[in-house]
N, C-alpha and C positions, 0 to 999 in steps of 0.2 A: 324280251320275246324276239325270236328270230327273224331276220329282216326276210321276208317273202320271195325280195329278188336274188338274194344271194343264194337262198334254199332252192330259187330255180337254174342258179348255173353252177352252182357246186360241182354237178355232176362232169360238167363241161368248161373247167377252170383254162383247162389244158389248149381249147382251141379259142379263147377269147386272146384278142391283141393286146400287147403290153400296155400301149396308152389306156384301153378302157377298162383294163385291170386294175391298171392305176388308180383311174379317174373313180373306180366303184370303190375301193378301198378308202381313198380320200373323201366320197361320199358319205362313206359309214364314220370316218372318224371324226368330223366334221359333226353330224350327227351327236353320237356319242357324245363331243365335245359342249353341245349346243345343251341337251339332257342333265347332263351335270352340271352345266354351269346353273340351268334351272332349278335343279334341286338344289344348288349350296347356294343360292339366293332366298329360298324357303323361310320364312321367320320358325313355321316349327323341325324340329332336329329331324332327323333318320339315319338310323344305323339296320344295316341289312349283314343280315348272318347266312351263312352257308348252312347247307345241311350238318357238316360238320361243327357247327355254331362258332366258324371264325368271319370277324367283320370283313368283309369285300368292300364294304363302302360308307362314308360316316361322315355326313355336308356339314359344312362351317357352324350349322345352330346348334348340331348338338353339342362341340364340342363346349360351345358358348352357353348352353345351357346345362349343362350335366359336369360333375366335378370328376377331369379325367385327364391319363396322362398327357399334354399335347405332346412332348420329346417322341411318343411314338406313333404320331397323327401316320407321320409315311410308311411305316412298317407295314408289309399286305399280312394277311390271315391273323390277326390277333386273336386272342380269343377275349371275352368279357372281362374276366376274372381279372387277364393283365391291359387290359386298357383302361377299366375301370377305377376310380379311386373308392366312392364311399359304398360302404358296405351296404347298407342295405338296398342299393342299385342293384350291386352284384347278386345278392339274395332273389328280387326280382326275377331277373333276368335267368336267373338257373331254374325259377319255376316255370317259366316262358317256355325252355327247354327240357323239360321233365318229361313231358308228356303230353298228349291232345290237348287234356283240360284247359281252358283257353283262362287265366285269371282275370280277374276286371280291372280296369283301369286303376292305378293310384299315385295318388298325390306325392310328392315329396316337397320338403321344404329344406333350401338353403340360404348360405348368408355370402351375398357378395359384395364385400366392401360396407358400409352401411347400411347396406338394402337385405330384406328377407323376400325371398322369389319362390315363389311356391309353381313345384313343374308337376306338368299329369301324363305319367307316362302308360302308354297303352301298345299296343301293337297286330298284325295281323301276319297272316300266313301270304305266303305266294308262291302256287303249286306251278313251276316247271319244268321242264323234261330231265334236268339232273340232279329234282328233288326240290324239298321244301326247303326254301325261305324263310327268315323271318325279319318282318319288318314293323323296328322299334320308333315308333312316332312321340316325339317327346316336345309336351306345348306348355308355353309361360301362361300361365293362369291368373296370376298376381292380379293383374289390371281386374281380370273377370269377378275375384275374389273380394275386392274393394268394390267394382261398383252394385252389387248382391251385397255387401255387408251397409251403405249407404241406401240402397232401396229400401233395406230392414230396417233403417231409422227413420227413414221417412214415411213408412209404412206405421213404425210403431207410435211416431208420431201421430198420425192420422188417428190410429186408435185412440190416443188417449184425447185425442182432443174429442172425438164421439163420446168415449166415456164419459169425458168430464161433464158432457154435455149430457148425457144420461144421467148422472147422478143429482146433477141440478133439479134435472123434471121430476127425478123419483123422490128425491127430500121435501119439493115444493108441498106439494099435496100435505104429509104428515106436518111439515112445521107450521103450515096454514092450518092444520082441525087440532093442532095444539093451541093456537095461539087463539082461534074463536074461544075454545072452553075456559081458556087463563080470561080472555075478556067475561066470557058468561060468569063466569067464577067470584069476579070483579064488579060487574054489575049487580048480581045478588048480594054479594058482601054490601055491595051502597045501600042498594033498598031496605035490606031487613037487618043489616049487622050483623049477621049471621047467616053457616050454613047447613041445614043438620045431616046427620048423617047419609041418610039415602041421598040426597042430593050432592055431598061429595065424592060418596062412593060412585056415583054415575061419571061424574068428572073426570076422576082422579082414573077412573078404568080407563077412558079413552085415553087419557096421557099415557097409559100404563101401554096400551095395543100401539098407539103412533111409537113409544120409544123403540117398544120389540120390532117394530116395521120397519123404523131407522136404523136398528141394531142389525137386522136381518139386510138391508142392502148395503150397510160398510162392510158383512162378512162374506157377502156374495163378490162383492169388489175385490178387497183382497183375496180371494179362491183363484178369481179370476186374470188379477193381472202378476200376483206373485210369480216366481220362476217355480217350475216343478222340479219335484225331486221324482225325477223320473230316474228305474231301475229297470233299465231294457234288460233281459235276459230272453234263452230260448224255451218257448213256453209252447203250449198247443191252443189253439182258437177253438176246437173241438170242446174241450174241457170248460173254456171261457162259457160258450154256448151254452153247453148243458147245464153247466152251475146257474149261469141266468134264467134259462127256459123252467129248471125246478123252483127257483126262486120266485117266479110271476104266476107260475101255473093258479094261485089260487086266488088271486086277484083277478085271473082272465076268467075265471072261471065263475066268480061273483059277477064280473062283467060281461057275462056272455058273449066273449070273445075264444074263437077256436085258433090255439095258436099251434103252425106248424112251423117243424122244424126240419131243414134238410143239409147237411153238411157230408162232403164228400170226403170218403175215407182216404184211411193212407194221409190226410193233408203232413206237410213238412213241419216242420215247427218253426215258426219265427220269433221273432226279440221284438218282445211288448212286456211290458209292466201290467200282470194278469190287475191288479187293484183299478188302475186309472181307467184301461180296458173296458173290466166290463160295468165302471160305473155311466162310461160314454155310450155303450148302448145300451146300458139303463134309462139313462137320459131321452135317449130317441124311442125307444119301447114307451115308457111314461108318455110321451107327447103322442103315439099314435095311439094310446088306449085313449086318451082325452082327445082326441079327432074321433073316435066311435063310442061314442056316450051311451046308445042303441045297440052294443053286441057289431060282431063283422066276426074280420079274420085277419091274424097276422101273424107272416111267414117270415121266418128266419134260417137264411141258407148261407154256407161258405162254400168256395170250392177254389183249385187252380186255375190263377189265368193267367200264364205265360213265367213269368218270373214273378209276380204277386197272389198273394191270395186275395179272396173280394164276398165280403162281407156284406149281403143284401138283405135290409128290412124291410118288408114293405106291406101295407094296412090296406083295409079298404076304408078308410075316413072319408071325412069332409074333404081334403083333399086342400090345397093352399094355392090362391091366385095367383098370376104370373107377377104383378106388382108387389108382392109380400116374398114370390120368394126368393129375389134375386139379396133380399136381406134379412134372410134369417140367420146366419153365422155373426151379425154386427150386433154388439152389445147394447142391450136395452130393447134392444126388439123383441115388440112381441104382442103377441097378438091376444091374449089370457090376462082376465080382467086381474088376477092375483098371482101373475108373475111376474120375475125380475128382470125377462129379456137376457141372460147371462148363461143360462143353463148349454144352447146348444154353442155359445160361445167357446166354454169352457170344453164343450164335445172338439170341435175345432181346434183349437190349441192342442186338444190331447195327443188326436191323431198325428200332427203336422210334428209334434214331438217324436212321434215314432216310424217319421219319415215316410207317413203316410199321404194319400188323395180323402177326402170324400164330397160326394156329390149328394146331389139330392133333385128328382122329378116329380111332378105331382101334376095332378088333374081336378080340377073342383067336381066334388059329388062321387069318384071314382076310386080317389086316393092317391098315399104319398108313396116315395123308393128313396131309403137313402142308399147311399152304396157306398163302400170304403173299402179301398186297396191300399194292402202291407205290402211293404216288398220282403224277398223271401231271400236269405243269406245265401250265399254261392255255396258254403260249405251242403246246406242242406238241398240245394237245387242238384247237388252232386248224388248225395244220399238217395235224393228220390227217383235220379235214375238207376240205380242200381237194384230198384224196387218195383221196375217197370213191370215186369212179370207178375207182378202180382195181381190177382182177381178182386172184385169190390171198387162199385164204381159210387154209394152211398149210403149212408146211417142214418137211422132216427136216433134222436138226440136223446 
């Protein structure tokens, strides 16, 4: 930016005296001197492009971050193409220069010396009086990457030790009304030598219910902690919706439950795995039909919000106490005399797979909200402005 004082004697260079001619010139470079020495102390890189997309200026990180010729560090106006070494930098940076579309930030990985350094390169505009800039900000992420893949183990650690501890309570129960009946069983065998048949078959059914019980929480565990074979493609949420909304309709409607639905047209299309999808807000539909055991209402809406789309279910139930809901995504929990606590676990994983948020509010007597936001690919953010013009602000499902 232009120094203020200089923009005031420009005009009047002519009658200023040599010495303070001097002294303001020595001012500025001085300055200038001071500026750049700050930026090539910077840990992350910068390289600034001209309008004409040749480098004016390139601080010591990047050159130490980014795989690039140094023999032409002093050369002024380079352009990308030849300052750069690895191609897909260059690739980058020609999309940077294409056009407005501003691309998002991305990652790259290199290898220096025995290390692998992952850089996240991004950048912004800077509109000046001889035209736009562009400035390439280029940050080591490695560290950040490591301690995010460590929080993930001590996290998953945590889980499993909940688990494990879940699974304990839920086996207690069934191996306790197995083992009274093996005693009952035992005892009778004493007294009479025998046991005739109604009397086994009584027995022998509850070992038969406790094994399917047991069988039924080792397959809720493995569902649940297995790795998913998740198939993210571009799909539409619309369709997701409506195939669920046909699918309930006649359960809601034995339950006298009025389910509505409102999703807003035009939506983009994002990358989810329609299966996993809509079995996770089957999940949460299931649980708010069992929150209104009496009939109510539940509303099912999408729409755009910002760069995600946002997925709100929400019931008039029973509604869930503030003590029960800050743990309803933690395995075993649960509130339902004949569930396994797993179900909205697995809701949770599903989403966080598909680089999702979800939340959830509730009020006792009032009702629940969960809410879940996708994020929506750059390609199709592009798409849907291109579509701005168009009419239709919502659908019935």
């Amino acid at each position: 930016m232009a120094n203020k004082l200089l923009l005031k004697v420009i005009d009047d260079l002519c009658s200023l005296p040599e010495g303070e001619l001097r002294k303001l010139v020595q001012t500025q470079m001085d300055e200038a001197d001071m500026m750049e020495g700050v930026i090539d102390s910077l840990p992350e890189g910068h390289i600034v492009f001209s309008p004409e997309n040749r480098i004016v200026f390139i601080n010591n990180a990047a050159f130490h971050l980014l795989p690039s010729d140094r023999r032409k560090r002093l050369r002024a106006g380079l352009t990308a193409e030849e300052m750069m070494i690895d191609q897909d930098i260059k690739k980058f940076l020609l999309r940077v220069f294409s056009g407005d579309e501003k691309p998002e930030p991305q990652d790259f990985v290199f290898s220096q010396g025995d290390e692998i350094r992952t850089e996240r390169v991004s950048f912004s505009f800077l509109f000046l009086p001889q035209g736009r800039y562009a400035d390439v900000v280029i940050r080591d992420i490695t560290d950040e990457i490591l301690k995010e893949t460590r929080l993930r183990r001590t996290e998953s650690l945590a889980s499993m030790t909940t688990m494990a501890a879940g699974i304990a309570h839920e086996i207690k129960n069934p191996l306790a009304a197995m083992k009274i009946h093996l005693h009952l069983m035992r005892k009778t065998l004493k007294t009479k030598g025998a046991i005739d048949s109604e009397g086994a078959e009584r027995y022998l059914s509850v070992l038969d219910e406790e094994i399917d019980h047991l069988n039924k929480i080792a397959v809720d565990f493995l569902f649940a902690v297995r790795p998913m074979n998740i198939e993210l493609r571009l799909g539409s949420i619309e369709s997701v919706i409506s195939d669920l909304v046909t699918f309930l309709t006649p359960e809601a409607e034995e339950k006298n439950i009025d389910v509505i639905c409102n999703v807003e047209k035009f939506l983009p299309r994002i990358e989810i795995d329609t299966r996993y999808l809509r079995q996770s807000l089957l999940n949460i539909v299931e649980n708010a039909f069992a929150a209104m055991p009496g009939g109510g209402k539940l509303t099912i809406s999408a729409k755009l919000d910002g760069n995600f789309e946002t997925i709100r279910i929400e019931d008039t139930g029973t509604g869930i106490d503030d003590e029960h809901l800050s743990k309803i995504f933690e395995p075993y929990f649960t509130t339902k005399a004949s569930g396994t606590g797993l179900g909205l676990t697995v809701v949770y994983k599903v989403i966080k797979e598909h680089r999702g948020d979800i939340f959830v509010s509730s009020e006792l007597g009032k009702g629940t909200v969960f809410t879940i936001k996708l994020p929506v690919p750059s390609s199709e953010r592009k798409a849907l402005r291109d579509k701005e013009d168009t009419d239709g602000i919502s659908a019935d499902c």
